[in-house]
N, CA, C and O atoms as CSV, one atom per row, in Angstrom:
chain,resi,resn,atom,element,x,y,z
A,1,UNK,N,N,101.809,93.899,92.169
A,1,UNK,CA,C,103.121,93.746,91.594
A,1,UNK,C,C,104.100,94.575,92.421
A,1,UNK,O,O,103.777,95.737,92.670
A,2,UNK,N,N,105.434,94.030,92.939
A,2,UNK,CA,C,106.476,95.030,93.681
A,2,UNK,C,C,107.403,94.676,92.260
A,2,UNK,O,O,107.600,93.707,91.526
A,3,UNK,N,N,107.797,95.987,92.363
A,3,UNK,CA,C,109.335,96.057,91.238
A,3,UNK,C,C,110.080,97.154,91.999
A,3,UNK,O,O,109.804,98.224,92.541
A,4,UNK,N,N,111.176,96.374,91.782
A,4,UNK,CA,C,112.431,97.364,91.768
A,4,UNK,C,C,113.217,97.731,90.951
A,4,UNK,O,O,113.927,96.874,90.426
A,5,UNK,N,N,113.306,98.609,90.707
A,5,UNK,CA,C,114.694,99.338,89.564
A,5,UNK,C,C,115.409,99.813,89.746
A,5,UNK,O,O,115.464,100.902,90.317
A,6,UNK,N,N,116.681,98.844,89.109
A,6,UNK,CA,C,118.304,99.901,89.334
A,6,UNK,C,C,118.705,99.835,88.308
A,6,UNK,O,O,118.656,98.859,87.559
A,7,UNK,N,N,119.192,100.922,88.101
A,7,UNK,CA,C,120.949,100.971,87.103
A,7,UNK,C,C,122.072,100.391,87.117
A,7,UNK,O,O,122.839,100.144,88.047
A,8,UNK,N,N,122.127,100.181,85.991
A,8,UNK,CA,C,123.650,99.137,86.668
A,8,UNK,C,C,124.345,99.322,85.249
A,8,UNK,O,O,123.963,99.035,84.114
A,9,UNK,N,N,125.729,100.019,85.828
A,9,UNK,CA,C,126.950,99.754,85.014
A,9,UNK,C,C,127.326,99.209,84.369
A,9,UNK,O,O,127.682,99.551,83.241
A,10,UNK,N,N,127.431,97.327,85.232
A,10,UNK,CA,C,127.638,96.505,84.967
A,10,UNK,C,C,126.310,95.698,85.462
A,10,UNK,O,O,125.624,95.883,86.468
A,11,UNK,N,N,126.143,94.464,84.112
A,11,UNK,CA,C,125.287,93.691,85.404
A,11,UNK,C,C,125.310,92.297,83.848
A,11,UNK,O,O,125.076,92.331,82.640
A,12,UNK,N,N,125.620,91.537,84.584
A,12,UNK,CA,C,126.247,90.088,84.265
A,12,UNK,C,C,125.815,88.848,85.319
A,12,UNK,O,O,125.500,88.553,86.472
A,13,UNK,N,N,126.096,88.319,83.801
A,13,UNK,CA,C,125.500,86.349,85.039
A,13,UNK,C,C,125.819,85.269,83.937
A,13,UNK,O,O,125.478,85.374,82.758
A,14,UNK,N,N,126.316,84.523,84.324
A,14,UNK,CA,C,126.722,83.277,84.277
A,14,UNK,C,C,125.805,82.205,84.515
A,14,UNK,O,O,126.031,81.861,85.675
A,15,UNK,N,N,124.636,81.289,83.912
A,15,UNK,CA,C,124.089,80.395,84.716
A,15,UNK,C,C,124.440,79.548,84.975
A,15,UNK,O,O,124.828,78.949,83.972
A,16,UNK,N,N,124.669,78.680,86.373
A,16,UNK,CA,C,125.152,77.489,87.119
A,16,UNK,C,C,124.588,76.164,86.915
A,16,UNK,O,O,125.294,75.156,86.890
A,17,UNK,N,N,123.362,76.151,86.772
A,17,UNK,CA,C,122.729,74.478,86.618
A,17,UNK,C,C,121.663,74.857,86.026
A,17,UNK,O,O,121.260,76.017,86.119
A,18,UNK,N,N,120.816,73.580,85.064
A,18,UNK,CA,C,119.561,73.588,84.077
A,18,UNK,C,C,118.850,73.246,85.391
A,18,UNK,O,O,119.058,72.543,86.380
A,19,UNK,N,N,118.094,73.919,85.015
A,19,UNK,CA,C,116.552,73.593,86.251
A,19,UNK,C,C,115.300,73.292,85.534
A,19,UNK,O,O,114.371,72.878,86.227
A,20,UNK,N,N,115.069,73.459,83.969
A,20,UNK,CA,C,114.113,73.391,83.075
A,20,UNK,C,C,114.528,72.594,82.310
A,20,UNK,O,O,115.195,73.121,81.419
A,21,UNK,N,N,114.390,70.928,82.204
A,21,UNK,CA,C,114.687,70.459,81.058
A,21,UNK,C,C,114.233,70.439,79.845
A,21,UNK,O,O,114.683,69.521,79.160
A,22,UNK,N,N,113.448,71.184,79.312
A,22,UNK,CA,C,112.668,71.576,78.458
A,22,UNK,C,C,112.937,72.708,77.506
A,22,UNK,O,O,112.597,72.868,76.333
A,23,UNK,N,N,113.767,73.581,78.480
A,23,UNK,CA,C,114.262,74.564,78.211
A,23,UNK,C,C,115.341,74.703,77.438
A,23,UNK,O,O,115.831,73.594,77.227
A,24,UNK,N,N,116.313,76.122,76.588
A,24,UNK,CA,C,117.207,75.480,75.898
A,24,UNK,C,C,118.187,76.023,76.947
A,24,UNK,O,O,117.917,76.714,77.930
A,25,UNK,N,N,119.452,75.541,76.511
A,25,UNK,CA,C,120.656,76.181,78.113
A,25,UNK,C,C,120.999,77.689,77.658
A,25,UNK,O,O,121.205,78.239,76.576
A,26,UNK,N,N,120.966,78.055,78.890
A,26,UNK,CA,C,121.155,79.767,78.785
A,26,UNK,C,C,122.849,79.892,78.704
A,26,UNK,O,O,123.606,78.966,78.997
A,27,UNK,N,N,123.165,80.882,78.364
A,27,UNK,CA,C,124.606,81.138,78.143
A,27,UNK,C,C,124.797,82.788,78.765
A,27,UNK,O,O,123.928,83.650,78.635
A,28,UNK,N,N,126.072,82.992,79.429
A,28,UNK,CA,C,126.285,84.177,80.164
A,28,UNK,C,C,126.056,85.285,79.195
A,28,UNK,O,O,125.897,85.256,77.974
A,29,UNK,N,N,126.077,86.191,79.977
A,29,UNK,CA,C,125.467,87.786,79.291
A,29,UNK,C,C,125.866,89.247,79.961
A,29,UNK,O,O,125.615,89.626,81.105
A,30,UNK,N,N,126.435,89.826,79.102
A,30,UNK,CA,C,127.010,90.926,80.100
A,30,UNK,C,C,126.117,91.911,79.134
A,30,UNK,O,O,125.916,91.900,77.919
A,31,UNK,N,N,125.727,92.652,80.054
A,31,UNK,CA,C,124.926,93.890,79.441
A,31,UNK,C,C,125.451,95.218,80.585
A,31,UNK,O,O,125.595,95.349,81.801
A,32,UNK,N,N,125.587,95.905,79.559
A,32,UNK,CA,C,126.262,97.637,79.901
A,32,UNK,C,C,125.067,98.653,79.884
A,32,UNK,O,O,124.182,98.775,79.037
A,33,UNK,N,N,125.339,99.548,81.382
A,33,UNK,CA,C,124.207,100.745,80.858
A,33,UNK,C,C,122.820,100.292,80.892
A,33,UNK,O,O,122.002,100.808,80.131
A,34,UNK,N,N,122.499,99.416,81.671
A,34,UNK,CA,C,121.179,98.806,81.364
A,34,UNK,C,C,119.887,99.333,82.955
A,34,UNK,O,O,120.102,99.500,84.156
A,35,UNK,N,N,119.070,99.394,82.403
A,35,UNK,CA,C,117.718,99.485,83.801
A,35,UNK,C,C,117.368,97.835,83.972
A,35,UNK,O,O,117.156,97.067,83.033
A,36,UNK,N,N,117.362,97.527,85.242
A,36,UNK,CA,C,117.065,96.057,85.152
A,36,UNK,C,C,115.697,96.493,86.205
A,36,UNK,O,O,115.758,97.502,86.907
A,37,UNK,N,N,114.788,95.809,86.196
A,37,UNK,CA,C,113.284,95.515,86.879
A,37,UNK,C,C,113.260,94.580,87.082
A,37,UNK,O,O,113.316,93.693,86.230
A,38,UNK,N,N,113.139,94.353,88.680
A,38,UNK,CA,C,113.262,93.084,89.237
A,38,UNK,C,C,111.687,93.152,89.358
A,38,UNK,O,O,111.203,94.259,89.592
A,39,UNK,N,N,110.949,92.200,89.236
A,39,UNK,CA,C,109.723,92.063,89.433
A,39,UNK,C,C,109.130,90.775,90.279
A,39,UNK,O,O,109.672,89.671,90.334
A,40,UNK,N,N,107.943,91.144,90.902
A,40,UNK,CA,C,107.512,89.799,91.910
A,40,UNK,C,C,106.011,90.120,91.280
A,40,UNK,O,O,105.617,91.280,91.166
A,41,UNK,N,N,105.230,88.998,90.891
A,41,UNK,CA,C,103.617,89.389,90.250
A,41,UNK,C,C,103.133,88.572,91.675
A,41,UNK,O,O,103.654,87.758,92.438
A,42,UNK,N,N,102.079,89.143,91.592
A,42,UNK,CA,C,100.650,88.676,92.367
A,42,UNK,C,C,99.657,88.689,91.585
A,42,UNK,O,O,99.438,89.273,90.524
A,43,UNK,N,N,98.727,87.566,92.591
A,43,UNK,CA,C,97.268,87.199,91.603
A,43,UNK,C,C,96.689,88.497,91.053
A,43,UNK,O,O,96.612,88.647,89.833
A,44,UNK,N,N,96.367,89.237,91.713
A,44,UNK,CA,C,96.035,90.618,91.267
A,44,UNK,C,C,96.378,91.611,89.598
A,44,UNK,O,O,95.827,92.414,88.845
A,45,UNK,N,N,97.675,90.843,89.767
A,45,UNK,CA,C,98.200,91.538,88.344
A,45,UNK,C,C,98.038,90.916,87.427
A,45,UNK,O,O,97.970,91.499,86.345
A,46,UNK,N,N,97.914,89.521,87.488
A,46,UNK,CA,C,97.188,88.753,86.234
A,46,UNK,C,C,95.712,88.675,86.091
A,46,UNK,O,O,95.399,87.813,85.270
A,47,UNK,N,N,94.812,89.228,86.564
A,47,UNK,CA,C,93.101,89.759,86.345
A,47,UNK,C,C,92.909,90.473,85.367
A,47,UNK,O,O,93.741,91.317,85.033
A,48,UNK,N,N,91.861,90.293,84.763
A,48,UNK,CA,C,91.555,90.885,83.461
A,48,UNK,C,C,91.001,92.472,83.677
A,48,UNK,O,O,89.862,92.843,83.959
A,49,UNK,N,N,92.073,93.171,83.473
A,49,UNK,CA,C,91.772,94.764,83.770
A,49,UNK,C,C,92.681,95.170,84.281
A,49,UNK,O,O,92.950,96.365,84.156
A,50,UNK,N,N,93.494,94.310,85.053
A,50,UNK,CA,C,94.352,94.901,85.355
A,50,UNK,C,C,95.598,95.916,84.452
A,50,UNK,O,O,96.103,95.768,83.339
A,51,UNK,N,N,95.724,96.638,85.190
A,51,UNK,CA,C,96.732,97.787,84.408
A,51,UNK,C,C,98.556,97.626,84.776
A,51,UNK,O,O,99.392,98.469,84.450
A,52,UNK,N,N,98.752,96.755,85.275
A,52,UNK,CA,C,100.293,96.805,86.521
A,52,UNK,C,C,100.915,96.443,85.120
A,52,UNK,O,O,101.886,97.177,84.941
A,53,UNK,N,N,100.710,95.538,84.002
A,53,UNK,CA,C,101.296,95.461,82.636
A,53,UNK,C,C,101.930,96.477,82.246
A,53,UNK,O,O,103.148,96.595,82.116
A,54,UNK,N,N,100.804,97.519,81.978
A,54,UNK,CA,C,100.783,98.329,81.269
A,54,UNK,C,C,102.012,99.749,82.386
A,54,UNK,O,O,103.074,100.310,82.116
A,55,UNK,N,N,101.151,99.780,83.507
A,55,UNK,CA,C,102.005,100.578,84.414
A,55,UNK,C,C,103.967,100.496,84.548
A,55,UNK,O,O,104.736,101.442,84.714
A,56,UNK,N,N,104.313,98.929,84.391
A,56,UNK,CA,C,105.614,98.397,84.568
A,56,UNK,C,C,106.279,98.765,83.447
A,56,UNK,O,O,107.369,99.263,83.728
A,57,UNK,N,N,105.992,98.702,81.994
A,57,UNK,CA,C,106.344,98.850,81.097
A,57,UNK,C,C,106.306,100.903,80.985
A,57,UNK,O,O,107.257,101.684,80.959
A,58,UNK,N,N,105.511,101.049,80.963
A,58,UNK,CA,C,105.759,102.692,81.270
A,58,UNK,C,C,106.376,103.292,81.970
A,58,UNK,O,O,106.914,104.358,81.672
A,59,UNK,N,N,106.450,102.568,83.386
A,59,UNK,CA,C,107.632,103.145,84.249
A,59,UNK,C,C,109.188,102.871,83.723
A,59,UNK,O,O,109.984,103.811,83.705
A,60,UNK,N,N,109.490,101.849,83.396
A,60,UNK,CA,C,110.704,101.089,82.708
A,60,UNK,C,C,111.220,101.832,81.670
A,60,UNK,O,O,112.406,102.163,81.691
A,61,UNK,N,N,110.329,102.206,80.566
A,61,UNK,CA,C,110.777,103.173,79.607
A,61,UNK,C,C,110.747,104.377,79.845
A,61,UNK,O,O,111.063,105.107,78.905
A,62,UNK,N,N,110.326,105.093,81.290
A,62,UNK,CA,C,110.242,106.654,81.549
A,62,UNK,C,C,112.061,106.481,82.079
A,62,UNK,O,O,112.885,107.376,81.892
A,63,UNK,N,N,112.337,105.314,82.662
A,63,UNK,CA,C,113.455,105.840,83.431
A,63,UNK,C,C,114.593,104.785,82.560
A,63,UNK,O,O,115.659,104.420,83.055
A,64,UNK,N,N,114.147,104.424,81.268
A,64,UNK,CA,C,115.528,103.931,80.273
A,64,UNK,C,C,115.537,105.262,79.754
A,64,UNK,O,O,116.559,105.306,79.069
A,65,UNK,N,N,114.937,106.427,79.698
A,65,UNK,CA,C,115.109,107.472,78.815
A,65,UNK,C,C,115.775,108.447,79.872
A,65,UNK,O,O,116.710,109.188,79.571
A,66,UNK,N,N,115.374,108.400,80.772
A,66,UNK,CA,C,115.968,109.550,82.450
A,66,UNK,C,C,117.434,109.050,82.458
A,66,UNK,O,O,118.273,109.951,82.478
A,67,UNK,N,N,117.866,107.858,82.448
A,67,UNK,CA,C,119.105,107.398,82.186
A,67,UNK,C,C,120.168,107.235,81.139
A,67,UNK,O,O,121.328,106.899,81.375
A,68,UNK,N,N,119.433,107.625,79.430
A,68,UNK,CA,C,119.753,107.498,78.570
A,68,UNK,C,C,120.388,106.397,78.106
A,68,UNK,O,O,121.531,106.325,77.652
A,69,UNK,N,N,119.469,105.424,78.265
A,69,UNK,CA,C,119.741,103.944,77.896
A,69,UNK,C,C,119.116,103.326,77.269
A,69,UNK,O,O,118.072,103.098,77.879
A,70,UNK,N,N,119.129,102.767,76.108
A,70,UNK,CA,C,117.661,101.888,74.963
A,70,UNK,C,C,117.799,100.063,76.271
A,70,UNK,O,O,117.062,99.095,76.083
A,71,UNK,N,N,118.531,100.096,77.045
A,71,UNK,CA,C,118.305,98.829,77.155
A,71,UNK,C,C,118.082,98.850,78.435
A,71,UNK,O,O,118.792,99.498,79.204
A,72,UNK,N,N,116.678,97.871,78.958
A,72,UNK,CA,C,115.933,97.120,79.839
A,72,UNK,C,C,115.727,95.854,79.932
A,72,UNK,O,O,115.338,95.226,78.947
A,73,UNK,N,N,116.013,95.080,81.469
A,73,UNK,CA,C,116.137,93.858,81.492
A,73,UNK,C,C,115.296,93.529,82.677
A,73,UNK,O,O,115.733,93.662,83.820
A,74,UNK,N,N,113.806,92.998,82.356
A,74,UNK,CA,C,112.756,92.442,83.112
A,74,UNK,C,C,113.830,91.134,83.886
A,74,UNK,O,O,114.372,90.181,83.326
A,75,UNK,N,N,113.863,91.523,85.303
A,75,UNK,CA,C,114.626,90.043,86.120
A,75,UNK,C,C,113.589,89.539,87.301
A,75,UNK,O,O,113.618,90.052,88.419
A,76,UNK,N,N,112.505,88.298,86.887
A,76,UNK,CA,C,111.378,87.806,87.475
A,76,UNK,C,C,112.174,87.895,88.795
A,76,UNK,O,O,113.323,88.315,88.665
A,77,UNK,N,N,111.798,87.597,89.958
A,77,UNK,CA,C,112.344,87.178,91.467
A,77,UNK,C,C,111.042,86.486,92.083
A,77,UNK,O,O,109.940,86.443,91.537
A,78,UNK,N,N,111.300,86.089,93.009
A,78,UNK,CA,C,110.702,85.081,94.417
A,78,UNK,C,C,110.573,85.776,95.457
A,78,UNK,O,O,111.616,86.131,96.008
A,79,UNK,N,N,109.658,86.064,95.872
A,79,UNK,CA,C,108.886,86.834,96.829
A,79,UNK,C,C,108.314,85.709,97.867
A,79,UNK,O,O,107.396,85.186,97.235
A,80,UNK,N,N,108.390,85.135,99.023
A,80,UNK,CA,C,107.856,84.410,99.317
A,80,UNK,C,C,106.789,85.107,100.579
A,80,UNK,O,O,107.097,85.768,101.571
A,81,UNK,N,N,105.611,84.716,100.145
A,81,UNK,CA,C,104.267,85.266,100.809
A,81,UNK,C,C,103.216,84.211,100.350
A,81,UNK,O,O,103.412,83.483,99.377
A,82,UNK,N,N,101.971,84.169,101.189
A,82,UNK,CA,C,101.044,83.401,100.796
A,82,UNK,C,C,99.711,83.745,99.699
A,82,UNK,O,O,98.585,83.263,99.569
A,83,UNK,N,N,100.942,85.495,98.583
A,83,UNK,CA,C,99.619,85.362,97.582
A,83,UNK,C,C,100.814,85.571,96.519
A,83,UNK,O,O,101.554,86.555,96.504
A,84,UNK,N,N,100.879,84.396,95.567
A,84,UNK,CA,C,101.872,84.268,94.228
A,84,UNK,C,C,100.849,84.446,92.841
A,84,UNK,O,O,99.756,83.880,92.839
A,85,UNK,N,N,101.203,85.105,91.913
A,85,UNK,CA,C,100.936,85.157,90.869
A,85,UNK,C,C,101.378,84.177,89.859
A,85,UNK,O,O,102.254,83.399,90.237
A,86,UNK,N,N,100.987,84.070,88.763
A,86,UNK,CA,C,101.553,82.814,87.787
A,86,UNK,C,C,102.085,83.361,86.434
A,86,UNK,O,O,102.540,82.588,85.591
């Protein structure tokens, strides 16, 4: 698993086009003060034993509290390499 974490002041989005028709339509969102975790999984992190679950979520809440913030926003990303997780 690679994650990155920032702080952000501001951090907002607007979505542009449905890509999931299945899905319901997302609507913009501004969130203040927030830790966002950008995350990329690999096969590795979905194996049974694995700990990167458990590790991501602990790191996330060590540093919503270092920042004094209740709010965290898991943001999946695209990593392109020849080992993807699901």
């Amino acid at each position: 698993m690679r994650v990155l974490f920032w702080y952000c002041d501001d951090f907002d989005w607007t979505p542009a086009i449905k890509t999931l028709p299945d899905v319901p339509e997302a609507e913009p969102a501004e969130n203040r003060n927030t830790v966002v975790a950008f995350v990329h999984i690999e096969p590795k992190d979905v194996e049974a034993g694995s700990s990167s679950e458990t590790k991501l979520v602990k790191n996330a809440k060590w540093l919503a509290r270092k920042w004094e913030t209740p709010r965290i926003i898991r943001f999946p990303y695209y990593l392109p390499s020849k080992l993807q997780g699901s």
